[in-house]
SELO-73943 format. One record per residue: residue number from 1; residue in three letters; x, y, z of N, C-alpha, C in turn. Coordinates in steps of 0.05 Angstrom, whole numbers, plus 5000, padded with zeros to 4 digits. Each point is the difference from the previous one (the first is absolute). Example, Ala and Ser with C-alpha at 12.3 -4.5 7.8 and 13.67 -1.06 7.14 Angstrom:
2
     n   res    n_x    n_y    n_z   ca_x   ca_y   ca_z    c_x    c_y    c_z
     1   ALA   5264   4886   5156   4982   5024   5000   5018   5024   5000
     2   SER   4993   5021   4986   5016   5024   5001   4985   5022   5014
end
This chain:
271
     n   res    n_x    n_y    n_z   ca_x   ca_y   ca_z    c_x    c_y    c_z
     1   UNK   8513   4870   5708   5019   5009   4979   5008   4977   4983
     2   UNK   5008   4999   4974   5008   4988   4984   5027   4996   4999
     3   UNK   5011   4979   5003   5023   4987   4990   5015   5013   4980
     4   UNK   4973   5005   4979   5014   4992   4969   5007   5036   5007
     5   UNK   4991   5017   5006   5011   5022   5005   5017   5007   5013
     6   UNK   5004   4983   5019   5027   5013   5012   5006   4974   5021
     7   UNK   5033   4982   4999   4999   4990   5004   5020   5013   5040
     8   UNK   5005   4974   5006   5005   5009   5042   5023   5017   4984
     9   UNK   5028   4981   4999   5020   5009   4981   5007   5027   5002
    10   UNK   4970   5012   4981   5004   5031   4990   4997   5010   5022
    11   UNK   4974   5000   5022   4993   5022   5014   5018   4991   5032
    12   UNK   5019   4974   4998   5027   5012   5017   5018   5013   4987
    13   UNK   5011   4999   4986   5009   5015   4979   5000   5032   4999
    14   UNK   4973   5005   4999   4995   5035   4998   5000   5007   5031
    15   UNK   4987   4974   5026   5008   5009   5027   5029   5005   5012
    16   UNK   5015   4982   4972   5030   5001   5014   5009   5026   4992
    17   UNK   4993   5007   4976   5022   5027   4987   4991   5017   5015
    18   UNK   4966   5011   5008   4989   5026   5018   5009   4992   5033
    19   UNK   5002   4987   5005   5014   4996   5020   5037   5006   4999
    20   UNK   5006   4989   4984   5027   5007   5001   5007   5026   4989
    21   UNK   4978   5017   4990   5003   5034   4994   5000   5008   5029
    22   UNK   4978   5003   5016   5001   5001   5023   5033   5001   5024
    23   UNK   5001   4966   4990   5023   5009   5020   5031   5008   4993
    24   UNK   5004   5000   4964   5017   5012   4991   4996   5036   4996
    25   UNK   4984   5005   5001   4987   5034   4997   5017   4998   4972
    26   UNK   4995   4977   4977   4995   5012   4977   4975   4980   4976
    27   UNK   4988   5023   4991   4978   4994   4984   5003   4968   4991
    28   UNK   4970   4992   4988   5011   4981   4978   4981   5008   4976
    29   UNK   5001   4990   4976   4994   4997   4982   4967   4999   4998
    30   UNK   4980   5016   4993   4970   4992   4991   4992   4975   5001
    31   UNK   4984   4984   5025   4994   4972   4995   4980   4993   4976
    32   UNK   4989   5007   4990   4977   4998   4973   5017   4996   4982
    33   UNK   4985   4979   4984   5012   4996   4975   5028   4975   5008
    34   UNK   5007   5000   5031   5031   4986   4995   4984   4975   5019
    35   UNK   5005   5010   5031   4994   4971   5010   4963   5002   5013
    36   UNK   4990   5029   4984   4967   4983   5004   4996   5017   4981
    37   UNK   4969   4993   4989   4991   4999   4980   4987   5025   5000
    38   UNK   4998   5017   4972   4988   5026   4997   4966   4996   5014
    39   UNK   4994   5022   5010   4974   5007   5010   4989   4974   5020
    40   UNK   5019   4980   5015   4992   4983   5009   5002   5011   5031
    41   UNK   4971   5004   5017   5003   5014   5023   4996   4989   5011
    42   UNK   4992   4970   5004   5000   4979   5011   5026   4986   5008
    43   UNK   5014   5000   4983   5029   4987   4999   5017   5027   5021
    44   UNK   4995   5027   5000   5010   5010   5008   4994   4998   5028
    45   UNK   4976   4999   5015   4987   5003   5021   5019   4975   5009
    46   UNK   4999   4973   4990   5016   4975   5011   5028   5014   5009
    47   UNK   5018   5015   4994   5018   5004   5000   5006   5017   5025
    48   UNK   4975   5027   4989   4997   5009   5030   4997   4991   5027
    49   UNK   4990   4969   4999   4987   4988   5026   5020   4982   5008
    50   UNK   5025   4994   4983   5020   4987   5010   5014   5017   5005
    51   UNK   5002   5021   5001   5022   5024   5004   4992   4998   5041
    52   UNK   4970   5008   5000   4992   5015   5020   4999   4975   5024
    53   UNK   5005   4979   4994   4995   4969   5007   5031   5002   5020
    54   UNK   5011   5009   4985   5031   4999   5009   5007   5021   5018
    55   UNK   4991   5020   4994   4997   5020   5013   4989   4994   5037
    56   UNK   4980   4992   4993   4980   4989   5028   5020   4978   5007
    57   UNK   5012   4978   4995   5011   4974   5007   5031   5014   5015
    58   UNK   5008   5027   4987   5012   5013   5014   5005   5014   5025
    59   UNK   4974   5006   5003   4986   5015   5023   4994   5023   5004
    60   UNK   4999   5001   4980   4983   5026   4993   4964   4996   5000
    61   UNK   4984   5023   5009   4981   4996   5007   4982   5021   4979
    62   UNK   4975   4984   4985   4980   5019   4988   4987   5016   5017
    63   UNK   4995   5023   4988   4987   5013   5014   4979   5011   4979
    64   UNK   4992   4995   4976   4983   5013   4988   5005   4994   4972
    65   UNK   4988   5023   4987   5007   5002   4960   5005   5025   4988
    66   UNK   5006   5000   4981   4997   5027   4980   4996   4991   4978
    67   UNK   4979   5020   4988   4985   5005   4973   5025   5018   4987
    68   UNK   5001   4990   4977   5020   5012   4983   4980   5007   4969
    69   UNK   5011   5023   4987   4988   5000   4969   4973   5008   5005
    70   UNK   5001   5019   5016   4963   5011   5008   5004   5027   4979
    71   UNK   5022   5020   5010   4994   5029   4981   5010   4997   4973
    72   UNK   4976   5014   4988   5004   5003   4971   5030   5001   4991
    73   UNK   5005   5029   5010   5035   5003   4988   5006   4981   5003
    74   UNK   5013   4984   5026   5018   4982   5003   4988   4967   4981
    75   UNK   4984   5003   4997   4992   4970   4972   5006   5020   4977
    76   UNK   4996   5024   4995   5008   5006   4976   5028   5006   4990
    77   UNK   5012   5013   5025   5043   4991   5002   4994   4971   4986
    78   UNK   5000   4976   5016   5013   4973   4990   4974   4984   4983
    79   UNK   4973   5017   4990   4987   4984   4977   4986   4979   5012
    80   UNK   4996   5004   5026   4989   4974   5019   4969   5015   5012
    81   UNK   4981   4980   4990   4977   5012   5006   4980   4983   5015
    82   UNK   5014   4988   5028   4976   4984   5010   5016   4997   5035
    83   UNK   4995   5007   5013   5015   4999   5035   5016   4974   4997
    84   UNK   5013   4992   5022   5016   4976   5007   4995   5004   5031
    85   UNK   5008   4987   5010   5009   4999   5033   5021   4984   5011
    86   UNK   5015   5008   5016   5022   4991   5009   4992   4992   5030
    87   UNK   5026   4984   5014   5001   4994   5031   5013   5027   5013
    88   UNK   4990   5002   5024   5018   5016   5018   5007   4983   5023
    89   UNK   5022   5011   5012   5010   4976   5017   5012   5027   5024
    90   UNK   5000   4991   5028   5021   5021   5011   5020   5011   5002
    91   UNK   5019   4983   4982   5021   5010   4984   4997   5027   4991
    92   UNK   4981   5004   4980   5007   5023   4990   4982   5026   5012
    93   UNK   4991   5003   5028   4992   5013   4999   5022   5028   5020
    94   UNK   4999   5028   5000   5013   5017   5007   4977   5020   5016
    95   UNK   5019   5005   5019   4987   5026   5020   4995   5020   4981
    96   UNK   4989   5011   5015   4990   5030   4985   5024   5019   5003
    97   UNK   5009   5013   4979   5019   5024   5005   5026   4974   5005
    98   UNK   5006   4980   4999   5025   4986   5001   5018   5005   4982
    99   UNK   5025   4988   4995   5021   5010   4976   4998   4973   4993
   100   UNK   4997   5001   4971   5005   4972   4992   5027   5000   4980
   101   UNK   5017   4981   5002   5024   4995   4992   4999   4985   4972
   102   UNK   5000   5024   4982   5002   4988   4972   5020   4989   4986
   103   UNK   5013   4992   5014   5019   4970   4990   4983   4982   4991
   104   UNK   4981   5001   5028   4990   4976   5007   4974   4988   4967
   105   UNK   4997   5018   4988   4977   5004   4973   5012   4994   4979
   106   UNK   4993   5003   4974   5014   4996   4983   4991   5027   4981
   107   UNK   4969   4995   4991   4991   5029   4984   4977   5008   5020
   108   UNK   4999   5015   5022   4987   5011   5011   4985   5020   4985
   109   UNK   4971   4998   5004   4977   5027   4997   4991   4998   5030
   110   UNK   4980   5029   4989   4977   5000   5032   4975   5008   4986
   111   UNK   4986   4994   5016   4974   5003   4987   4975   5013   5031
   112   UNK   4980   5011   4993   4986   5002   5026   4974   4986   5001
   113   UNK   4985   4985   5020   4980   4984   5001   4983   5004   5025
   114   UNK   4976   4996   4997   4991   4997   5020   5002   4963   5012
   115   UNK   5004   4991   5016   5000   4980   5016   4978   4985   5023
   116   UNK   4986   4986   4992   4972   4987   5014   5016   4980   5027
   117   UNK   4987   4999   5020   5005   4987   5023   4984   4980   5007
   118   UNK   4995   4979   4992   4978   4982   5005   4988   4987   5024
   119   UNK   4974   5010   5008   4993   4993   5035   4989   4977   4995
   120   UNK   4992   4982   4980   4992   4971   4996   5008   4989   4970
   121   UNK   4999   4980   4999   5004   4977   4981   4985   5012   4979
   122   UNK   5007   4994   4975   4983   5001   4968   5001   4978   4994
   123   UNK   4978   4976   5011   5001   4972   4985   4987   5000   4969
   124   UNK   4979   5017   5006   4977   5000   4971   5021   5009   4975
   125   UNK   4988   4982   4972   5016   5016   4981   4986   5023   4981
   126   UNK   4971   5000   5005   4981   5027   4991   5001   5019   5029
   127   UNK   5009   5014   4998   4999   5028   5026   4987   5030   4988
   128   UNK   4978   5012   5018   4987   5019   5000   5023   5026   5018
   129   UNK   4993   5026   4982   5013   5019   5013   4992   4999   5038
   130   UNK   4975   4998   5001   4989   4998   5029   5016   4974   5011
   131   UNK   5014   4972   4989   5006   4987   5009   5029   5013   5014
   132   UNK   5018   5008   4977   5029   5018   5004   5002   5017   5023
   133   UNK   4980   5017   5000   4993   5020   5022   5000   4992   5021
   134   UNK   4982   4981   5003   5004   4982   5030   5019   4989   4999
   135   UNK   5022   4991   4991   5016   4968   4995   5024   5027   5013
   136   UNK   5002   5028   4989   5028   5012   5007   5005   5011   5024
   137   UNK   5019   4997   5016   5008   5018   5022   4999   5021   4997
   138   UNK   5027   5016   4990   4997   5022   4999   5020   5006   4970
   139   UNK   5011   5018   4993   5019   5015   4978   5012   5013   5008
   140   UNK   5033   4993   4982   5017   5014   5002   5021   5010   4976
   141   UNK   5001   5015   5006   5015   5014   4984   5032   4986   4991
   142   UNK   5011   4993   4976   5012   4980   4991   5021   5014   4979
   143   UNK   5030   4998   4999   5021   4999   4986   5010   4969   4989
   144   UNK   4993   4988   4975   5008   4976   4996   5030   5012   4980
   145   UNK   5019   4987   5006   5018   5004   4980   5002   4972   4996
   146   UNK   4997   5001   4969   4995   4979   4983   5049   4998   4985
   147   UNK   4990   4982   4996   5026   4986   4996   5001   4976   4983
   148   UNK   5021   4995   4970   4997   4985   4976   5025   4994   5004
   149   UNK   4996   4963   5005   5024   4984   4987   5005   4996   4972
   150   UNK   4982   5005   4984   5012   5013   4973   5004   5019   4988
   151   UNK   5017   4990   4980   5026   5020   4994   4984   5024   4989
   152   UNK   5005   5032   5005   4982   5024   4986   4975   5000   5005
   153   UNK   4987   4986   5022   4978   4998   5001   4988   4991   4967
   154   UNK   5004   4984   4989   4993   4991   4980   4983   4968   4998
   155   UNK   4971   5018   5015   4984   4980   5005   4968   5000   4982
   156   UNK   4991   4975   5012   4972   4993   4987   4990   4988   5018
   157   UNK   4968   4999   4997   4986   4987   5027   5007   4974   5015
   158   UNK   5023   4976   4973   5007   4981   5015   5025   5004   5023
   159   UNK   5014   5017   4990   5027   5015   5010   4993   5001   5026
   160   UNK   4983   5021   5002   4997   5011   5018   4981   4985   5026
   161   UNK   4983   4985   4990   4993   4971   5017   5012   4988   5010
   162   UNK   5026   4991   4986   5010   4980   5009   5021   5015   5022
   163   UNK   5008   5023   4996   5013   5018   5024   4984   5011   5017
   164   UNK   4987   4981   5008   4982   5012   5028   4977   5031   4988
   165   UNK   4992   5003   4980   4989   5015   4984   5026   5030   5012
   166   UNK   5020   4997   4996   5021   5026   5001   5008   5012   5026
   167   UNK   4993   4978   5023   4989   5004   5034   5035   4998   5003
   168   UNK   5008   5020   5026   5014   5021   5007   5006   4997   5028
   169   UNK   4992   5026   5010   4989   5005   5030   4982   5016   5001
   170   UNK   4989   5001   5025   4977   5025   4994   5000   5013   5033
   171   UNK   4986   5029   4998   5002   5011   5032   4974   5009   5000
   172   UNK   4995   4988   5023   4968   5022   5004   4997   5012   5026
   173   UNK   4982   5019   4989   4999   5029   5025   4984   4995   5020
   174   UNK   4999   5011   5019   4988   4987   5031   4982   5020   5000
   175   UNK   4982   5007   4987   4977   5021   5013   4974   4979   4981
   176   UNK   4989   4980   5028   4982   4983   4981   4977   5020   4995
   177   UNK   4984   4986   4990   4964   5012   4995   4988   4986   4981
   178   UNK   4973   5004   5015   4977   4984   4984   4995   5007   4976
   179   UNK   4997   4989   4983   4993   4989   4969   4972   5013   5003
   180   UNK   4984   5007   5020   4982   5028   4998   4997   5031   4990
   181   UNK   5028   5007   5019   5010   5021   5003   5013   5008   4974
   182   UNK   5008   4984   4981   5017   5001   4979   4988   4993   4975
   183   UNK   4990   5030   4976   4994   5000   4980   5019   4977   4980
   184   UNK   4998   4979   4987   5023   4973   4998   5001   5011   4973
   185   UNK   4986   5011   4977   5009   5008   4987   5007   5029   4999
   186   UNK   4992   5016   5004   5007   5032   4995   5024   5011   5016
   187   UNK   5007   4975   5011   5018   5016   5023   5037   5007   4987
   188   UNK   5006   5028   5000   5021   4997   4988   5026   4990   5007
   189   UNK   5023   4996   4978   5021   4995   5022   5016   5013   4977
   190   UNK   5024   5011   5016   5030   5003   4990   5017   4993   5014
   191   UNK   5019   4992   4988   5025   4990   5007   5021   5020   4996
   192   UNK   5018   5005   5017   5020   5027   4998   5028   4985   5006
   193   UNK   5016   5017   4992   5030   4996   4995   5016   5028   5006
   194   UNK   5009   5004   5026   5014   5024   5002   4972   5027   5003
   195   UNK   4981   4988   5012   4977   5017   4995   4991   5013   4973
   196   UNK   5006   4983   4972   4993   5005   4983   4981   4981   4986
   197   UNK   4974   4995   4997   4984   4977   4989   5015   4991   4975
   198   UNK   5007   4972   5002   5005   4991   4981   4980   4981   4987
   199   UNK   4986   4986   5009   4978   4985   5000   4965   5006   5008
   200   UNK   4979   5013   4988   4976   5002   5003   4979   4987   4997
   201   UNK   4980   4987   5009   4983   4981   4991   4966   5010   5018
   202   UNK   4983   4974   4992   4982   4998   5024   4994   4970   5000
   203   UNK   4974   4995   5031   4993   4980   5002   4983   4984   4965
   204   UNK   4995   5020   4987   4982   4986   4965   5024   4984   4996
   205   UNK   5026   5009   4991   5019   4993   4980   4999   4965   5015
   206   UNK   4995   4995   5018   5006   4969   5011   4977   4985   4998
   207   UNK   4991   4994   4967   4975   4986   4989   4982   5009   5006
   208   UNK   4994   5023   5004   4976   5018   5003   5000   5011   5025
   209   UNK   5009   4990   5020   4997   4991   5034   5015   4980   5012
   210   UNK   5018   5012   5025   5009   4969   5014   4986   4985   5010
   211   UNK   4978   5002   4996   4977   4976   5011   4997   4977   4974
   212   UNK   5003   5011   4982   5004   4988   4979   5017   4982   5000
   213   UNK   5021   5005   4997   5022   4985   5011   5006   4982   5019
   214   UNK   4995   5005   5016   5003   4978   5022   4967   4993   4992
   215   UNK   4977   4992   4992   4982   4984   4994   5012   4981   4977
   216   UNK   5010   5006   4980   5024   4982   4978   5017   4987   5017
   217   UNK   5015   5007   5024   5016   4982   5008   4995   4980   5017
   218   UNK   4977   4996   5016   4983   4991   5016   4984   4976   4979
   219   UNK   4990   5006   4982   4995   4981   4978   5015   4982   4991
   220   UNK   5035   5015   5000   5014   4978   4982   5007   4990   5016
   221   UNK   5011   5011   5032   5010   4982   5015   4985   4978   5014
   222   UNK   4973   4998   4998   4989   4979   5000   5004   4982   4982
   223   UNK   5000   5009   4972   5002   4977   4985   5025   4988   4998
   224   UNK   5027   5019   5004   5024   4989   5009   4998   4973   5022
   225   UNK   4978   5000   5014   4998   4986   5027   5017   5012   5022
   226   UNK   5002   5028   5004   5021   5014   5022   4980   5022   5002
   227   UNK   4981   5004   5009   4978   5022   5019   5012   5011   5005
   228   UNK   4997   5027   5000   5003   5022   5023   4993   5005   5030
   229   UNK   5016   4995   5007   4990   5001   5035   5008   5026   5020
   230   UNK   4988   4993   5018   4997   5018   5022   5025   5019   5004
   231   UNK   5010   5018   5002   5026   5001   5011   5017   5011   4979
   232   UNK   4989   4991   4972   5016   5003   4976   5009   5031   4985
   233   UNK   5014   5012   4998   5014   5019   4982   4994   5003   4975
   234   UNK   4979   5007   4984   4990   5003   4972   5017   5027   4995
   235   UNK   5026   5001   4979   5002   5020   4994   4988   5006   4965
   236   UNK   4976   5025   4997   4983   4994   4983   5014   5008   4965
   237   UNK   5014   5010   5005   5016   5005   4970   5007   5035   4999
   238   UNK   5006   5012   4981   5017   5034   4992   4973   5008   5002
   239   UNK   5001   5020   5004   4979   5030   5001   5020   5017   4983
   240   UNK   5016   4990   4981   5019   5024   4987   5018   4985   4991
   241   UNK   5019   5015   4977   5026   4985   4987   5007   4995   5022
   242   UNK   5028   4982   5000   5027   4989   5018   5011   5016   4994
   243   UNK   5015   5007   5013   5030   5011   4997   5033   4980   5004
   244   UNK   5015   5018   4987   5029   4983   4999   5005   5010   5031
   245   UNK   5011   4984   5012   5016   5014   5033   5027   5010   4983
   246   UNK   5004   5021   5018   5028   5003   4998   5011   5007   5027
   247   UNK   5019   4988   4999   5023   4991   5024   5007   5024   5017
   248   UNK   4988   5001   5022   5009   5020   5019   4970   5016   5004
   249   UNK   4982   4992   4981   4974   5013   5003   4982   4992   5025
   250   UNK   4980   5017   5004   4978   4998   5019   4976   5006   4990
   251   UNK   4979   4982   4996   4971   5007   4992   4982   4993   5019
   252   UNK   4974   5023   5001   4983   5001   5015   4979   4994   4988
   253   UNK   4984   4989   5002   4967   4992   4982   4980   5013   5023
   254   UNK   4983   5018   4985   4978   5012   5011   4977   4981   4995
   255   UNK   4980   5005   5012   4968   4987   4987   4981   5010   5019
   256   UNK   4983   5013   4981   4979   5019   5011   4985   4973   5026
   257   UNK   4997   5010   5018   4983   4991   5023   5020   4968   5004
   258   UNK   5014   4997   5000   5020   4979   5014   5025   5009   5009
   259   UNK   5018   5029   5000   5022   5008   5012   5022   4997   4976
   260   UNK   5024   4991   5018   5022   4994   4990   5015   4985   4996
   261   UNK   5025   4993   4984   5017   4974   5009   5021   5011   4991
   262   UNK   5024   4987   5007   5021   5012   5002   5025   4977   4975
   263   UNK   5027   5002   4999   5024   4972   4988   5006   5031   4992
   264   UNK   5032   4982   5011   5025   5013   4984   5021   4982   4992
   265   UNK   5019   5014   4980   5018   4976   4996   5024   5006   4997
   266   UNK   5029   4979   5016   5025   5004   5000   5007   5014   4969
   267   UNK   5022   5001   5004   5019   5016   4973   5007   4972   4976
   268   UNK   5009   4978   5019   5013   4979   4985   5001   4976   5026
   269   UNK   5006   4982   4979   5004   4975   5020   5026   5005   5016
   270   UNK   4994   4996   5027   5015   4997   5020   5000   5024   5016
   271   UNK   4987   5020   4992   4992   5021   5010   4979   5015   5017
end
């Protein structure tokens, strides 16, 4: 990265204010344009990696990634047309069917995903579908609720980089299965609210295929110098709009040939 683009300064700076949204539960201000530089995803990624740096030095433990900015709609909502990826850490991850306490969020969505389980390492940075196939354990069925330390969700691809690409918590469903068994694109999913779909998609809308996807993230995260390994949590991006949560709600995400998953959520903080 270049200096002349973004100096340390800025990108503690933009780690201090998203961090201090976090633990104030109030927004800040659009980082682009103020303390990093428009369309600079590089400068943003730095920011992300001191975020997640702190995170780990805390003790919190990675457990994987998520692909963000895979379905059409959701790059066409915020004008963003190329994936990102974020850290996952065990922090944020939730049982299936758990209550999550939306104090604890700031602008909560949900979204539904399928989720890759990795039975070996992705050192290579060219990977073959036949490589993926072998490389995955099994799939699961995935609720990421995505979550913005900026203000109105009033983001851009640096924005949203630099906030862990919009990373949350996420729950995934316990009925594994092979990446055989499971049509990756045709397979449908809805997401329901009060048993009413509010959210519809399929495996295409996630860059054609979630194989797709996690082959893009396996690439970059080599060139990041942080592989994908064994053990790891790929959650692969939306099969459908997000939705807003609303407080007191419960959503279920369907997906043809992977089952179910469950999240609900308190009324209010402290509740």
């Amino acid at each position: 990265m270049s200096e002349r683009n973004i100096g340390f300064g800025d990108a503690e700076s933009a780690a201090r204010e998203l961090a201090g949204a976090r633990t104030s539960g109030r927004p800040c201000p659009p980082l682009r344009g103020r303390l990093l530089p428009e369309g600079d995803v590089e400068a943003a990624y730095r920011v992300q990696r001191r975020q997640v740096g702190e995170w780990l030095a805390s003790g919190q433990r990675r457990v994987g990634a998520k692909i963000g900015l895979t379905s059409r709609a959701v790059q066409e909502n915020f004008g963003v047309y190329e994936p990102d990826f974020g850290v996952l850490t065990d922090a944020m991850a939730v049982p299936d069917g758990a209550e999550v306490q939306i104090g604890h969020l700031l602008q909560p969505r949900v979204e539904a995903e399928v989720a890759f389980v990795l039975g070996a390492d992705l050192p290579e940075e060219q990977v073959t579908t036949a490589d993926l196939l072998r490389t995955v354990d099994h799939l699961l069925p995935a609720i990421e609720i995505v979550d913005s330390r900026i203000a109105g969700w009033d983001i851009s691809i640096v924005d949203t980089v630099a906030d862990n690409a919009s990373s949350g918590l996420f729950v995934l469903g316990t009925t594994p299965r092979r990446p055989a068994e499971v049509d990756l694109r045709l397979c449908g999913m809805v997401l329901e609210h009060a048993g009413e779909p509010v959210s519809v998609g399929a495996g295409a809308a996630c860059l054609g295929n979630p194989l797709h996807a996690l082959a893009w993230l396996a690439g970059t995260m080599v060139r990041a110098g942080d592989p994908l390994r064994a053990g790891d949590v790929v959650l692969s991006g939306a099969l459908g709009p997000m939705v807003p949560v609303t407080p007191g709600a419960a959503y279920e995400a369907r997906i043809s040939g992977l089952g179910s998953v469950r999240t609900c959520f308190t009324r209010g903080e402290g509740t």
